[in-house]
ChimeraX commands (.cxc) that place a marker at each C-alpha (Angstrom):
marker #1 position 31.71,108.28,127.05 radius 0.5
marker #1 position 32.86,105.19,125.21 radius 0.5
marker #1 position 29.86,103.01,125.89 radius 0.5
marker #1 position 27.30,106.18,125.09 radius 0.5
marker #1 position 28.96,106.46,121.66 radius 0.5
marker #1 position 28.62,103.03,121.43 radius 0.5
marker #1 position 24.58,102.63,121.83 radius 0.5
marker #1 position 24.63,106.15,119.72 radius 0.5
marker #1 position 26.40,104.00,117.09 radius 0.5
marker #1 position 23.62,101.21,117.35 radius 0.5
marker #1 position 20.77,103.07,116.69 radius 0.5
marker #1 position 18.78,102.50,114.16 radius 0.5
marker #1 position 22.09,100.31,112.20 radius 0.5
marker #1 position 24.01,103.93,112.32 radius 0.5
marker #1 position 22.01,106.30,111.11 radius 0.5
marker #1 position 21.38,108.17,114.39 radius 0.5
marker #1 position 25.05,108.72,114.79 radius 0.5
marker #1 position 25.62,109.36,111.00 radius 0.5
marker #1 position 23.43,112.20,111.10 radius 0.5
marker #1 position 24.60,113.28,114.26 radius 0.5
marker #1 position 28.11,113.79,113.19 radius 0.5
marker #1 position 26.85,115.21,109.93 radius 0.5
marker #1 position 24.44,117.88,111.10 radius 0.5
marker #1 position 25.99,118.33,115.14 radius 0.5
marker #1 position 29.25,117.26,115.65 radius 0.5
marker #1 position 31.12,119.56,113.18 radius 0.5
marker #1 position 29.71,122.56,114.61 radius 0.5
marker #1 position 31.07,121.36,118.08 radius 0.5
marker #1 position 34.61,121.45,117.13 radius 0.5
marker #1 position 34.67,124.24,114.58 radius 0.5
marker #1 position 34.96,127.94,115.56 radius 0.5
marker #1 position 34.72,130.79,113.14 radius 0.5
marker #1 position 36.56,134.10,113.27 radius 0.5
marker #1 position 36.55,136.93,111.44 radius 0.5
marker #1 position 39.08,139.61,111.97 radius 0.5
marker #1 position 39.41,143.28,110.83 radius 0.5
marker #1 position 41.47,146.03,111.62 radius 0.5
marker #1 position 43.06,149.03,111.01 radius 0.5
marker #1 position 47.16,149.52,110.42 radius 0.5
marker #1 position 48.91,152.18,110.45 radius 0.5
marker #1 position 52.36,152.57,109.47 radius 0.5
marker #1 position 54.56,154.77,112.07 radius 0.5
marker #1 position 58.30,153.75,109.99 radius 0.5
marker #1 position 60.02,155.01,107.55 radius 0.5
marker #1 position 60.36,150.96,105.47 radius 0.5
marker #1 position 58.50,151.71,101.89 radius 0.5
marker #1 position 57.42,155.69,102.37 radius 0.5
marker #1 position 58.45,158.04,99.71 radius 0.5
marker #1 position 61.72,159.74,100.11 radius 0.5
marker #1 position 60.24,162.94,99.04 radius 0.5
marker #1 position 57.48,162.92,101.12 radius 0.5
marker #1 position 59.96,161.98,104.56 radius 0.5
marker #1 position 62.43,164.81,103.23 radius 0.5
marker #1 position 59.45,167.52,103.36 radius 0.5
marker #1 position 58.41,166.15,106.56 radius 0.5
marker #1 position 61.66,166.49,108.18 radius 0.5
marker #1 position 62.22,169.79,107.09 radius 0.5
marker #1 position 58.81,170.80,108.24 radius 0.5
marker #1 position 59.71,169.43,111.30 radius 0.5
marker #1 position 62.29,172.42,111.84 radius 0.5
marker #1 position 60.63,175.33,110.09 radius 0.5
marker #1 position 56.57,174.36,111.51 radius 0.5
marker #1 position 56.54,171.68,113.51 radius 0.5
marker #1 position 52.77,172.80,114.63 radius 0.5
marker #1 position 51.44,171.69,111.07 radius 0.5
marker #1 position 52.51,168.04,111.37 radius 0.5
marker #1 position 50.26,165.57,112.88 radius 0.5
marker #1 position 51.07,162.61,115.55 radius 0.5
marker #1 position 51.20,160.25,112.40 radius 0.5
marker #1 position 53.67,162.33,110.76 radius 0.5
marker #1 position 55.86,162.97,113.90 radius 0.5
marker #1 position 55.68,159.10,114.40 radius 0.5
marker #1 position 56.90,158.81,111.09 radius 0.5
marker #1 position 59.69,160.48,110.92 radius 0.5
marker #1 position 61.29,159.13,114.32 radius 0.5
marker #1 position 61.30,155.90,112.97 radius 0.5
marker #1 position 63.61,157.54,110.53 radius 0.5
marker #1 position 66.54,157.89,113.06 radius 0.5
marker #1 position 68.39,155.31,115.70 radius 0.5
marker #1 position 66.86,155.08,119.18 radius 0.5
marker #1 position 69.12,156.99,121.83 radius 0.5
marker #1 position 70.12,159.63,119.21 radius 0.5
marker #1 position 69.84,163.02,119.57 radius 0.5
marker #1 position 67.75,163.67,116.49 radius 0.5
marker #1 position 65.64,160.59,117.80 radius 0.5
marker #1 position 65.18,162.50,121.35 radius 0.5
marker #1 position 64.62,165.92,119.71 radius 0.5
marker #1 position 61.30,164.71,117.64 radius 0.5
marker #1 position 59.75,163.00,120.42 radius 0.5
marker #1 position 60.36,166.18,122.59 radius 0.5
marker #1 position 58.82,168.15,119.46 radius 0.5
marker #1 position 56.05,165.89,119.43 radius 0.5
marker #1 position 55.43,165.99,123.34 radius 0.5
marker #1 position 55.21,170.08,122.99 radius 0.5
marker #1 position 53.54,169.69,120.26 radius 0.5
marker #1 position 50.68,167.51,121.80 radius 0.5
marker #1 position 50.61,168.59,125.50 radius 0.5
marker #1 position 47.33,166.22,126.32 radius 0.5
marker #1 position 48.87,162.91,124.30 radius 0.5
marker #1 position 50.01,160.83,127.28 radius 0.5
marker #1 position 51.62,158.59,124.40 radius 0.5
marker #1 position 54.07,161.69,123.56 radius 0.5
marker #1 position 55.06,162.21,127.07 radius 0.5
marker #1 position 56.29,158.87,127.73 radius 0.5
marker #1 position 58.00,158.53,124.58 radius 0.5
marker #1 position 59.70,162.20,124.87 radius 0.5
marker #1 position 60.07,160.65,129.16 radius 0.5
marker #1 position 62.10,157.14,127.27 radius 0.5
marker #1 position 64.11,159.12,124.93 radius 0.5
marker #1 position 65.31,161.76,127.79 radius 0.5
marker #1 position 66.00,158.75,129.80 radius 0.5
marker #1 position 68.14,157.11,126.45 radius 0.5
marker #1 position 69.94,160.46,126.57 radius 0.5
marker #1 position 70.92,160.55,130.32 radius 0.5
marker #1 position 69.10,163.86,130.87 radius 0.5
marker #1 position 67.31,163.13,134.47 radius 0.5
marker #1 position 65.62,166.69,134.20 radius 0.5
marker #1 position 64.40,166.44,130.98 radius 0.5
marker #1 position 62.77,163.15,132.23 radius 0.5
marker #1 position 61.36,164.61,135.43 radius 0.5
marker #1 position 59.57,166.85,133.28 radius 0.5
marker #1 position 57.92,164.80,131.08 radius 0.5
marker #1 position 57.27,162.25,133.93 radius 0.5
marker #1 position 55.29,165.22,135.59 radius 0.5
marker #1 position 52.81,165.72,132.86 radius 0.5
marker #1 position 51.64,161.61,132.66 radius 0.5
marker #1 position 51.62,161.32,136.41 radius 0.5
marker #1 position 49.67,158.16,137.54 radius 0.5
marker #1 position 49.87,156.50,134.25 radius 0.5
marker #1 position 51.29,153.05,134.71 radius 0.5
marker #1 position 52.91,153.00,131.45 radius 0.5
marker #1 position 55.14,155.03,133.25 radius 0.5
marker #1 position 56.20,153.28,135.98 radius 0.5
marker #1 position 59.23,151.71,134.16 radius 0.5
marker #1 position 60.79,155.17,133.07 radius 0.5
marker #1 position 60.01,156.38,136.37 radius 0.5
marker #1 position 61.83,153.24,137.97 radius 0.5
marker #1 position 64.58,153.84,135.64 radius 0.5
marker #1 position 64.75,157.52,136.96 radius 0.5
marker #1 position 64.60,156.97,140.41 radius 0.5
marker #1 position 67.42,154.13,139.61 radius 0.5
marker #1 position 69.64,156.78,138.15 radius 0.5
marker #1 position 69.35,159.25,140.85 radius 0.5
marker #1 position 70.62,155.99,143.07 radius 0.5
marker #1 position 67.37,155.18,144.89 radius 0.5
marker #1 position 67.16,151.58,144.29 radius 0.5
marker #1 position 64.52,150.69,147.11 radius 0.5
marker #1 position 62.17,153.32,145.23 radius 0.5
marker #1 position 62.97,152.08,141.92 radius 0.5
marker #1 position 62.06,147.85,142.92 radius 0.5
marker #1 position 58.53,149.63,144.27 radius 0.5
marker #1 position 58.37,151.13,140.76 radius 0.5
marker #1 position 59.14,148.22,138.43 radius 0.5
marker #1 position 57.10,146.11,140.46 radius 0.5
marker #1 position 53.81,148.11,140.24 radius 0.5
marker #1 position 54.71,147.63,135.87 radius 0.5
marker #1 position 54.40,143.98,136.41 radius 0.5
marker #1 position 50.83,144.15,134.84 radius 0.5
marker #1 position 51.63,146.62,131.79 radius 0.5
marker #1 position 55.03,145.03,131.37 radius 0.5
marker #1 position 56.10,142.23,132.76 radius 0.5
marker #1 position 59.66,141.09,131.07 radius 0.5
marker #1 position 60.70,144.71,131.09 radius 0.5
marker #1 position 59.53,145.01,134.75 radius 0.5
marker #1 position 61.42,141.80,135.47 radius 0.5
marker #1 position 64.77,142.76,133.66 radius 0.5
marker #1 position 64.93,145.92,135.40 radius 0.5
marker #1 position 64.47,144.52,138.60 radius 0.5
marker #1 position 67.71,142.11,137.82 radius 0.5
marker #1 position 69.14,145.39,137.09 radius 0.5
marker #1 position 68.21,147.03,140.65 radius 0.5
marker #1 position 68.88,143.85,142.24 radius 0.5
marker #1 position 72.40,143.69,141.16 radius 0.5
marker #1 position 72.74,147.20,142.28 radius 0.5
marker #1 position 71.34,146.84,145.37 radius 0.5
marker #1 position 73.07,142.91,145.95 radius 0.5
marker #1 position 70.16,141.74,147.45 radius 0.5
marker #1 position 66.83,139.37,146.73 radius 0.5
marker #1 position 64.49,141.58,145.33 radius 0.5
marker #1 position 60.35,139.85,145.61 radius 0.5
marker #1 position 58.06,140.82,142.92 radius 0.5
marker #1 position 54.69,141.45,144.90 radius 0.5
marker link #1:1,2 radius 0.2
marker link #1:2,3 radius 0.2
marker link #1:3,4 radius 0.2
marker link #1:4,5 radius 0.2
marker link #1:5,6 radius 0.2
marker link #1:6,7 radius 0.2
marker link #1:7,8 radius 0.2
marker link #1:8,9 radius 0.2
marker link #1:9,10 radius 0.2
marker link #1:10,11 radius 0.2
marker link #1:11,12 radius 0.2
marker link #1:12,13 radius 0.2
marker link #1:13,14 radius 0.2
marker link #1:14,15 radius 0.2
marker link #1:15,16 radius 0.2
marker link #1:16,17 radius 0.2
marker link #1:17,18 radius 0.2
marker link #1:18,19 radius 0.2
marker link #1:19,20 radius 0.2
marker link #1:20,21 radius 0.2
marker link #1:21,22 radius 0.2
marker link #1:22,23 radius 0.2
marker link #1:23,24 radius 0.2
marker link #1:24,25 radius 0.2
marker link #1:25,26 radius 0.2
marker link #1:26,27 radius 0.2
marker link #1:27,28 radius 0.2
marker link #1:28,29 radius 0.2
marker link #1:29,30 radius 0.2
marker link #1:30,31 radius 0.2
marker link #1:31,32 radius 0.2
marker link #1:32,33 radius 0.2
marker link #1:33,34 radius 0.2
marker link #1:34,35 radius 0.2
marker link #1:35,36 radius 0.2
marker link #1:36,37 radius 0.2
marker link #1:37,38 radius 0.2
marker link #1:38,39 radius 0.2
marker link #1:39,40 radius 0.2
marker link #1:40,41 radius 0.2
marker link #1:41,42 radius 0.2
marker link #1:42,43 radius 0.2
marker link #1:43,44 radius 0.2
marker link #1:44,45 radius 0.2
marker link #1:45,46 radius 0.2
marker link #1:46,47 radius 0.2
marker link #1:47,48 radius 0.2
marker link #1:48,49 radius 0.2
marker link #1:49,50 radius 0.2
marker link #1:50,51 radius 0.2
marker link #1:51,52 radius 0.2
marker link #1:52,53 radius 0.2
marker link #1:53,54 radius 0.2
marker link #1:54,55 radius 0.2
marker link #1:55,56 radius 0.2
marker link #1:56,57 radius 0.2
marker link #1:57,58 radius 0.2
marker link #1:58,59 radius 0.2
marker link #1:59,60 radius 0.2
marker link #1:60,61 radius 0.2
marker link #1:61,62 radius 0.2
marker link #1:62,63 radius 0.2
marker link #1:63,64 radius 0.2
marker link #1:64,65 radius 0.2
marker link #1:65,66 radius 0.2
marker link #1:66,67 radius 0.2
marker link #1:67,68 radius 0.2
marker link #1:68,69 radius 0.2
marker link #1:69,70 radius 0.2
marker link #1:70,71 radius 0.2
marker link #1:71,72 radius 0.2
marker link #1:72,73 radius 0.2
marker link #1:73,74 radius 0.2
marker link #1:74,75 radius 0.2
marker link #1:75,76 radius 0.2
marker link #1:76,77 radius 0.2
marker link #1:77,78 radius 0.2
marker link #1:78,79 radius 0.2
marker link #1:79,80 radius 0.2
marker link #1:80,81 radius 0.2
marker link #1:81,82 radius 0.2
marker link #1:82,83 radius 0.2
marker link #1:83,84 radius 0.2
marker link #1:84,85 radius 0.2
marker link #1:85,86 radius 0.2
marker link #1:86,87 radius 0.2
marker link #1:87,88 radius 0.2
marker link #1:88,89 radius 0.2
marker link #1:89,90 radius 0.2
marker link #1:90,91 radius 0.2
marker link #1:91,92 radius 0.2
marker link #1:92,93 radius 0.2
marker link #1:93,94 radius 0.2
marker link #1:94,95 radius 0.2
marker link #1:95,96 radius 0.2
marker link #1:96,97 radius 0.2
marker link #1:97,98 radius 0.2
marker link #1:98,99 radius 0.2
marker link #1:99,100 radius 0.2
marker link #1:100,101 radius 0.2
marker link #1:101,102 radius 0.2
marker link #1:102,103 radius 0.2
marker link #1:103,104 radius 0.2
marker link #1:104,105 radius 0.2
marker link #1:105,106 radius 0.2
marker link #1:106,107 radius 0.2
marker link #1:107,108 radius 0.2
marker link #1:108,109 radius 0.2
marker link #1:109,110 radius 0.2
marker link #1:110,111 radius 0.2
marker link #1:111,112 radius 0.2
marker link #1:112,113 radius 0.2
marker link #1:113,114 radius 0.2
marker link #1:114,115 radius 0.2
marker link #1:115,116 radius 0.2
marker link #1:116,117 radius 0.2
marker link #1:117,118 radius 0.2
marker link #1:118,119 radius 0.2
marker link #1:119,120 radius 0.2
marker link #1:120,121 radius 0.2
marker link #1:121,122 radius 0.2
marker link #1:122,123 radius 0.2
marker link #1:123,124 radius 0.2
marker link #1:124,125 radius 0.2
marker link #1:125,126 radius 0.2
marker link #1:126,127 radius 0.2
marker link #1:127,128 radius 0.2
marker link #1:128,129 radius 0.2
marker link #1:129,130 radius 0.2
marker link #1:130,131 radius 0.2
marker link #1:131,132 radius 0.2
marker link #1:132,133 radius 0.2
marker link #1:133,134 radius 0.2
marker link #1:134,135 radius 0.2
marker link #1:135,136 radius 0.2
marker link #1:136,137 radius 0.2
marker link #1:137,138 radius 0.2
marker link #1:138,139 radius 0.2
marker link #1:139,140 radius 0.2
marker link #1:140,141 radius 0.2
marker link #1:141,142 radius 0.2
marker link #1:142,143 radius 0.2
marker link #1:143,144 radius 0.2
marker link #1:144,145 radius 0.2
marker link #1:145,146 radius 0.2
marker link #1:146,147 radius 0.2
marker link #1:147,148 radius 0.2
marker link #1:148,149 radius 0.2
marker link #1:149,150 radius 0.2
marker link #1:150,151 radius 0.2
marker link #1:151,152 radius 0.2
marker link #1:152,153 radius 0.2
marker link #1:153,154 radius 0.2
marker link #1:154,155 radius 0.2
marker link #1:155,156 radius 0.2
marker link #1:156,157 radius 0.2
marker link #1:157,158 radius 0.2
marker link #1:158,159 radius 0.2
marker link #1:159,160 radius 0.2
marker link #1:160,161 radius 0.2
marker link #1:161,162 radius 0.2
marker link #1:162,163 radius 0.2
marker link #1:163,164 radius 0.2
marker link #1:164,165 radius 0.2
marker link #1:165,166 radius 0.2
marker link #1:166,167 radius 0.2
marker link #1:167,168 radius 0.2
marker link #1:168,169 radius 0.2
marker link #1:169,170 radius 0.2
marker link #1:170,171 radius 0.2
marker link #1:171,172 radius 0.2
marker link #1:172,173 radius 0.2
marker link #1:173,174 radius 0.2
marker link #1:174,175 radius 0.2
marker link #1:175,176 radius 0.2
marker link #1:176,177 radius 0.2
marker link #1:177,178 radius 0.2
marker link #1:178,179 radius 0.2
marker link #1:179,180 radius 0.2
marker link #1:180,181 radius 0.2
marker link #1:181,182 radius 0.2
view
């Protein structure tokens, strides 16, 4: 490579390679991206207080006129593995039967809130959807089958690895045994 860029360089007293690097070699080692999206904000940070207020209390008297946005919204609002927290998501999975999304989030917050049947029943309506795997490792986990649980967390290796991976320190400290992750 050295000696080709050397004869390049002799050409002509330079101008060969000049025009080269000039017209070619730029081109070679730039790249050009451009990048749009859309955001959407699902927490509370910045929204009107007024607006989250009427939401919340819409939640409670019509929760069929808010939308998945809205719901989303307002359970950024309160702590993971409260109550309040559990009860929107479970609003939200009633309220949206077909949203896989709302099942697995009503499924994690049941989970949070140590209700097993709760969990179950949510699991039941996104069977087969390997976002759920973890949730239904960590249900199988607290109904004390461990071996089931391992088979669980390892088929989330490829939606979620490091959450696959700590649960499976979890089981296998449960179990006391070497757990393999294929």
């Amino acid at each position: 490579a050295d000696e080709r860029r050397k004869q390049l360089r002799n050409l002509e007293k330079g101008a060969v390679y000049k025009d080269l690097e000039k017209n070619f070699f730029g081109r070679l080692r730039r790249i050009e991206l451009t990048v749009t999206g859309e955001a959407q904000a699902v927490n509370a940070a910045g929204q009107d207080p007024v607006e989250l207020d009427e939401l919340a209390t819409r939640l409670y008297t019509a929760p069929k006129t808010l939308s998945l946005e809205e719901f989303l919204r307002i359970a950024a609002v309160y702590r993971p593995g409260t109550e309040q927290y559990r009860e929107v998501y479970e609003l939200m999975a009633y309220r949206f039967p077909d949203c896989r999304v709302a099942q697995l989030n009503a499924m994690a917050s049941s989970l949070a809130m140590g209700d097993r049947e709760a969990a179950r029943y949510f699991l039941q309506r996104c069977e087969g959807d390997p976002r759920s795997y973890i949730n239904r490792g960590v249900l199988l986990l607290m109904e004390g089958d461990a071996d089931s649980a391992c088979e669980y967390f390892c088929k989330a290796m490829p939606e979620n690895p490091r959450q696959a991976r700590a649960n499976l320190s979890v089981a296998r400290e449960l179990m006391g045994k070497e757990i393999s992750y294929e």
